[in-house]
C-alpha positions as CSV (number, residue, x, y, z in Angstrom):
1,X,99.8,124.0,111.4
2,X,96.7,122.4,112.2
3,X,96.8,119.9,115.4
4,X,94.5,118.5,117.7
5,X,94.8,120.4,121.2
6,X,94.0,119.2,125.1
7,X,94.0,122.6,126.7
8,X,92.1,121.0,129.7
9,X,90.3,118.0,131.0
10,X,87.7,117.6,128.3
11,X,88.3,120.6,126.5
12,X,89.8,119.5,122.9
13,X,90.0,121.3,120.3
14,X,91.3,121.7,116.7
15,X,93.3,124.6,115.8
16,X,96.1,126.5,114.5
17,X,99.3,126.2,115.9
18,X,103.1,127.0,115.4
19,X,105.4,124.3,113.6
20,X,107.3,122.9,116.3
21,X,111.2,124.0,115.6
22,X,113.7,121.0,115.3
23,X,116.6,120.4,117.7
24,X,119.7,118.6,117.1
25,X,119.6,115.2,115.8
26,X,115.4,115.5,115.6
27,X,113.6,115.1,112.1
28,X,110.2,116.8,111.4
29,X,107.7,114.3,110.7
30,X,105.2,115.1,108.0
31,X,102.0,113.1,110.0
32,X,100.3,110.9,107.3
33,X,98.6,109.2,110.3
34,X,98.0,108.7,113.8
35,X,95.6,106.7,115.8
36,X,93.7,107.3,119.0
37,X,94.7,105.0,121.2
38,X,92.9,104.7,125.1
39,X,95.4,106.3,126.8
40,X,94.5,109.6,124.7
41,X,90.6,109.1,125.9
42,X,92.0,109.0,129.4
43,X,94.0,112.2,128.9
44,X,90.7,113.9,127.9
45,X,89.3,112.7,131.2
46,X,92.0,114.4,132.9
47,X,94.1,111.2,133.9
48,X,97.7,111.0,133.6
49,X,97.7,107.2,132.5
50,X,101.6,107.6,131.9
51,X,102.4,108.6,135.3
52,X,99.7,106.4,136.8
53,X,100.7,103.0,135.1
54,X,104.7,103.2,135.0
55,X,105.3,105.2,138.2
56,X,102.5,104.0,140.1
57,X,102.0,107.8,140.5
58,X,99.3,110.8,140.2
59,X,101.0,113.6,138.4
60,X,99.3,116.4,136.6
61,X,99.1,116.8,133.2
62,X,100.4,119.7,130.9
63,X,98.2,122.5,130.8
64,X,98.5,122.5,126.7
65,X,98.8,118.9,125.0
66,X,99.3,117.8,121.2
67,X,98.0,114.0,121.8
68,X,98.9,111.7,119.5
69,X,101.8,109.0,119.9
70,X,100.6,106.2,117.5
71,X,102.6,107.9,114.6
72,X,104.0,107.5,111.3
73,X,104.7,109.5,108.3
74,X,107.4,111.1,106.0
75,X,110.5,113.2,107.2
76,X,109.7,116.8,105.9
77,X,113.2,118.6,107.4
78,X,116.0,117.4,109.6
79,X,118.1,119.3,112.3
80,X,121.6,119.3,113.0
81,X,123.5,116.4,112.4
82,X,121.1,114.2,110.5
83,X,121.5,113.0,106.9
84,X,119.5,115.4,104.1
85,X,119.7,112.3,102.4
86,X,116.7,110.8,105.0
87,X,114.5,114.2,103.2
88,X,111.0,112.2,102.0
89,X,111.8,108.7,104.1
90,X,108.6,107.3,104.5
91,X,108.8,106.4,108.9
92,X,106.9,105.2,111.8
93,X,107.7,107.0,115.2
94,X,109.2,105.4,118.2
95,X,107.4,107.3,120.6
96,X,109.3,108.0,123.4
97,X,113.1,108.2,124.5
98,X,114.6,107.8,127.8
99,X,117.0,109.6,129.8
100,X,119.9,107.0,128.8
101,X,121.5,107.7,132.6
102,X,119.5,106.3,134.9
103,X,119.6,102.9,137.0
104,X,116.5,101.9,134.3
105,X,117.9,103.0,130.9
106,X,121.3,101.6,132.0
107,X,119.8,98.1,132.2
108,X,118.4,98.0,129.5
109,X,115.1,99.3,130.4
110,X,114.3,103.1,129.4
111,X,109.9,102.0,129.3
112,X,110.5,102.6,133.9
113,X,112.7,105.9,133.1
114,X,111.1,108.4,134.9
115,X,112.5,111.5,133.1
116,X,111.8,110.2,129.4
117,X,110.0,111.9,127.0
118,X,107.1,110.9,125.2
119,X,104.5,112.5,122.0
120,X,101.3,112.6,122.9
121,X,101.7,112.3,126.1
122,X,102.8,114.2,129.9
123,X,106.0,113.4,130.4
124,X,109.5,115.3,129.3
125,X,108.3,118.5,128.0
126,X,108.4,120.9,130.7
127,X,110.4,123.6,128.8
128,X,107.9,123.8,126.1
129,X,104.5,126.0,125.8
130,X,103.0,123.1,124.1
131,X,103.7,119.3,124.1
132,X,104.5,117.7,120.9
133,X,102.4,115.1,119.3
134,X,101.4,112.9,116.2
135,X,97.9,114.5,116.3
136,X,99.2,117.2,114.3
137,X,100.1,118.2,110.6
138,X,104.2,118.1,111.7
139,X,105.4,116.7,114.6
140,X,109.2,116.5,116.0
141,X,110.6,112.8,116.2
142,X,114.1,111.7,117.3
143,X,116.0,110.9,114.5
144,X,116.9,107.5,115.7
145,X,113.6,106.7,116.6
146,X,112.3,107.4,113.2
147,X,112.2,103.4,111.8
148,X,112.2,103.0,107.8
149,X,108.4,102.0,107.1
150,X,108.6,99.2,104.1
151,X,107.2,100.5,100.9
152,X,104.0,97.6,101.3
153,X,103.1,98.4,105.3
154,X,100.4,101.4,104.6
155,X,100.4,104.7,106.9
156,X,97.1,103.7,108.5
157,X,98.6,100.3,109.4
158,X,101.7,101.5,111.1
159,X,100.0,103.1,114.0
160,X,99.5,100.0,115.5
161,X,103.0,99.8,116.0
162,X,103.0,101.1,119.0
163,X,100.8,99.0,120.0
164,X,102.4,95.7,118.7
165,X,105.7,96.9,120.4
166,X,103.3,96.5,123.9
167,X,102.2,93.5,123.1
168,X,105.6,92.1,122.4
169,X,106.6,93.3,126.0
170,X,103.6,92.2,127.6
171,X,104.1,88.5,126.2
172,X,106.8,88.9,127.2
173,X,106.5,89.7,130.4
174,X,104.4,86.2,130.6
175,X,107.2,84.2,130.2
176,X,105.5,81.6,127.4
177,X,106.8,78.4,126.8
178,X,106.2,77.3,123.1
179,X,102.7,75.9,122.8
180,X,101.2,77.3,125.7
181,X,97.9,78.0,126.6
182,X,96.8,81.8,127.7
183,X,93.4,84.1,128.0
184,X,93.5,87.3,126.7
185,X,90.5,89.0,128.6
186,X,89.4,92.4,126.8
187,X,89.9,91.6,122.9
188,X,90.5,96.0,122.0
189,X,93.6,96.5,119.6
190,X,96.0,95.7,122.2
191,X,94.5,92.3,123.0
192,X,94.3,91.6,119.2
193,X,97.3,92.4,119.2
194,X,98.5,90.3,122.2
195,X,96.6,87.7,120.8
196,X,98.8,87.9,117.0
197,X,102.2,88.0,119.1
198,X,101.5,85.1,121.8
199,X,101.2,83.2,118.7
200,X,103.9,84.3,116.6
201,X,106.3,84.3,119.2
202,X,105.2,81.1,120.4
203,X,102.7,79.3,119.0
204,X,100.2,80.1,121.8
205,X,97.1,78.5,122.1
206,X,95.1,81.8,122.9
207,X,91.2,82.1,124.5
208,X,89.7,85.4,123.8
209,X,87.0,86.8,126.2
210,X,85.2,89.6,125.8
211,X,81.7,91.2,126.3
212,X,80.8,92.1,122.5
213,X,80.4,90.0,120.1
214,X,82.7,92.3,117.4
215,X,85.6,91.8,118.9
216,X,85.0,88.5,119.4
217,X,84.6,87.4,115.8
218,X,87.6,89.8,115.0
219,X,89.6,87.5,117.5
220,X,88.3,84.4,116.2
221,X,89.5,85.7,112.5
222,X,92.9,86.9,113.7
223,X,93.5,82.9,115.7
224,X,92.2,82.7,119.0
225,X,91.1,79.2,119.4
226,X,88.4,79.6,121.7
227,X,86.3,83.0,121.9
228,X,84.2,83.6,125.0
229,X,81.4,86.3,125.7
230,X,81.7,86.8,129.1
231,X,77.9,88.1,129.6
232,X,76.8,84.2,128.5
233,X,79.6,81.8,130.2
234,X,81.6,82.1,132.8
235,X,85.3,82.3,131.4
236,X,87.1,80.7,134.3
237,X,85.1,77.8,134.0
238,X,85.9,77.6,130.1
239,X,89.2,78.7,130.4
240,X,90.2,75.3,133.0
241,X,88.4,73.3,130.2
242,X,90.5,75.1,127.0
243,X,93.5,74.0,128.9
244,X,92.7,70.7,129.7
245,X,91.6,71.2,133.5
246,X,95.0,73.1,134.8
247,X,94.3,76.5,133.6
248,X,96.4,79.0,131.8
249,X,99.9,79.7,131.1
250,X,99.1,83.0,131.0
251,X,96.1,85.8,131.3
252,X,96.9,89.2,129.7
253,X,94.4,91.6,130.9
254,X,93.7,94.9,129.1
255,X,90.7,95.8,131.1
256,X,92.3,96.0,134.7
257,X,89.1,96.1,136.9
258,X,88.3,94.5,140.5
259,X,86.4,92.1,138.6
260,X,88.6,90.7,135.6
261,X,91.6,91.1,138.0
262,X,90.2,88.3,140.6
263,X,88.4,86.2,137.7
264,X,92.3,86.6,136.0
265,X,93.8,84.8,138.8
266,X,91.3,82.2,138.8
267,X,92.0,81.2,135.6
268,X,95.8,80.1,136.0
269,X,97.4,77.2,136.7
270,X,100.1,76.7,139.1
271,X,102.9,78.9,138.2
272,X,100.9,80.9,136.3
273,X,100.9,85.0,135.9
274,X,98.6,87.6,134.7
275,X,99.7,90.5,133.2
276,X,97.5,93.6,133.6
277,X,98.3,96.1,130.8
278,X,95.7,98.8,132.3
279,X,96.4,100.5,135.7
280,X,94.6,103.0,137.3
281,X,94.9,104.4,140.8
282,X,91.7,102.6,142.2
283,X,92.0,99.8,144.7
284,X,91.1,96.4,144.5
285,X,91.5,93.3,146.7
286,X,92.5,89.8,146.4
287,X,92.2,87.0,148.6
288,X,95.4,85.7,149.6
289,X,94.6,82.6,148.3
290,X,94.4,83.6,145.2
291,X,98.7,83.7,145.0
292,X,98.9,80.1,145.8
293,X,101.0,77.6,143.7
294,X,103.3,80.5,143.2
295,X,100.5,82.1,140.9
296,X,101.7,86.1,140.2
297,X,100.3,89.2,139.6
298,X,102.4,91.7,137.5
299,X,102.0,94.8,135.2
300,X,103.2,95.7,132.0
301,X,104.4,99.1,130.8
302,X,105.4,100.1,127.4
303,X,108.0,98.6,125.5
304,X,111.8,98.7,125.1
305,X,113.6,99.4,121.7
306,X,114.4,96.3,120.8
307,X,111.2,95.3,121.2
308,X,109.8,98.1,119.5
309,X,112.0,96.2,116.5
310,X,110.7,92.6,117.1
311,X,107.0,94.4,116.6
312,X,107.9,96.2,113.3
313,X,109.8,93.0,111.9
314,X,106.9,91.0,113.3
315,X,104.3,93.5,111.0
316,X,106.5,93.8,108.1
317,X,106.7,89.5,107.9
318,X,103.1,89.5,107.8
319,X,102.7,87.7,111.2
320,X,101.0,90.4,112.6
321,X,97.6,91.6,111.3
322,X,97.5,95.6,111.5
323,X,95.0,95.9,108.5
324,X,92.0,93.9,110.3
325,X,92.2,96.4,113.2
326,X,91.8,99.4,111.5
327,X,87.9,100.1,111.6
328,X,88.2,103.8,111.1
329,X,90.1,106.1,109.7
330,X,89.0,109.9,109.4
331,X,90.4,113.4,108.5
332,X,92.4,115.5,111.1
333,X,89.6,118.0,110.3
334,X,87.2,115.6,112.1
335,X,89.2,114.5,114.8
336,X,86.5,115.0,117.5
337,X,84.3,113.1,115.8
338,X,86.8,110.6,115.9
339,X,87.4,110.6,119.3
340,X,83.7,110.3,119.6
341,X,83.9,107.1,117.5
342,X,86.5,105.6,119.9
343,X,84.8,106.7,123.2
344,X,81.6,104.9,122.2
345,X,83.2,101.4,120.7
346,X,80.1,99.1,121.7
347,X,78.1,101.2,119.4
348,X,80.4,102.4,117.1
349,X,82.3,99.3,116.4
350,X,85.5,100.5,116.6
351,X,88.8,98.5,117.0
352,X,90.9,101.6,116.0
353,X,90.3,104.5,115.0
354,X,93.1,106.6,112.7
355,X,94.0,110.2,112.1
356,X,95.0,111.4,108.7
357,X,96.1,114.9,108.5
């Protein structure tokens, strides 16, 4: 099979492959599409962002990686002990499965579990000469992680399930009340997305900020009350004016730098949090200052199942907006061109960008 191969740090290639085999209680997933997501452009830079942002560690990466964890598709073949009957279900991948023994999956949270395993990316597959992922013509999925895809949700639009499900946990890991008002600072799919659940969930009141104007427009479309370019006004300023001189609720930050991080605290209130959603290993320093009135500083990693479930039910209602984020959608064959797209979104104008094999 064809599938889209990290052998090393910026060496990606297209090529031929064996068909993974199936294990017990796995399903072979016939890709129909899989997006790129910023994580993957990490990988290609040699990163480990799955290590790096839910253990807080620097672990090496696979020498030979599938990428690819924003999946869905059609099961082509199942393994022992699932139904034939499931034989041509049309399916969106939960990504990743934890160990279901450890102090983590045990309460509830498998998204900490150091000894999961995960498509696409470097964790769990130590016994294998290659890493599975959705990059691929066929890639091997859990059976129970293979959720029925409703006849009117589109291949293309299901990859930002994966997405929607962290989003889900990142609001939720703001603790909204109903009606709040939050900042969403980086306005990429996963602040669109954030943006689409604060409100669902709870009627948010969301500011956008961002540094092109794109995005902005696509937040403005999608319900952000207030958009802000961050090159032209100063978004603490107009975030303390969006909510009425107190400041937010909330900030979710997808961007995760020294910058946005200090400018994130100074837009909450008292009692506010901000959730970063991208962590590297770099340092960064905040006054102490910046923690008082019980202001907090948290990250956000992943999803659990269920709220994996609250994302797809959220997508399937209609209350979440998978369609407008799809700016690109290209052949497996031109998969490097794709990542190109993605790498270069200011130009390119890429929101995200999908695989069809």
């Amino acid at each position: 099979m064809k599938a889209v191969v990290l052998r090393t740090p910026g060496n990606l290639t297209l090529e031929d492959v064996p068909t993974p085999p199936l294990g017990p209680g796995q399903v072979l997933l016939r890709v129909r599409a899989c997006g790129i997501c910023g994580s993957d452009l990490r990988y290609l830079r040699g990163e480990n962002p799955w290590s790096q942002h839910t253990l807080g560690e620097v672990r090496p990466n696979p020498p030979q990686m599938i990428l690819g964890h924003e999946v869905s598709g059609e099961i082509a073949e199942v393994g022992e002990g699932v139904p034939r009957a499931r034989v041509g279900e049309r399916v969106v991948a939960l990504a990743f499965k934890g160990c279901g023994h450890c102090v983590y999956c045990l309460a509830g949270q498998p998204n900490l579990c150091a000894d999961t395993q995960h498509l696409g990316h470097g964790a769990g597959w130590a016994d294998l000469g290659l890493n599975p992922g959705g990059m691929a013509e066929f890639c091997p999925l859990w059976a129970e992680m293979a959720y029925r895809l409703p006849e009117h949700l589109s291949f293309e639009e299901a990859t930002l399930l994966d997405g929607a499900g962290v989003a889900v946990h990142a609001v939720n890991r703001g603790r909204l009340s109903q009606g709040d008002a939050v900042a969403v600072i980086g306005c990429g799919s996963i602040g669109l997305l954030i943006l689409q659940v604060a409100r669902a969930l709870h009627e948010a009141r969301v500011l956008a900020v961002d540094v092109e104007p794109k995005p902005l427009e696509l937040a403005s479309r999608l319900g952000a009350a207030k958009v802000v370019d961050a090159r032209e006004r100063d978004a603490v300023a107009a975030t303390a004016a969006f909510a009425g001189g107190l400041g937010a609720a909330a900030v979710f930050n997808t961007v995760g730098d020294q910058e946005t991080v200090a400018s994130g605290m100074r837009m909450l209130r008292r009692g506010g949090i901000q959730v970063l959603l991208a962590v590297g290993m770099e340092s960064f320093g905040l006054p102490a200052a910046a923690l008082a009135g019980e202001r907090a500083l948290t990250t956000s990693a992943n999803n659990t199942y269920d709220e994996f479930e609250c994302a797809l039910r959220l997508l399937t209602g209609g209350r979440i907006n998978a369609r407008a984020l799809v700016t690109h959608v290209l052949p497996l064959a031109d998969a490097l061109k794709g990542f190109e797209i993605a790498q270069r979104k200011p130009d390119s104008g890429a929101i995200k960008v999908v695989l069809t094999p």
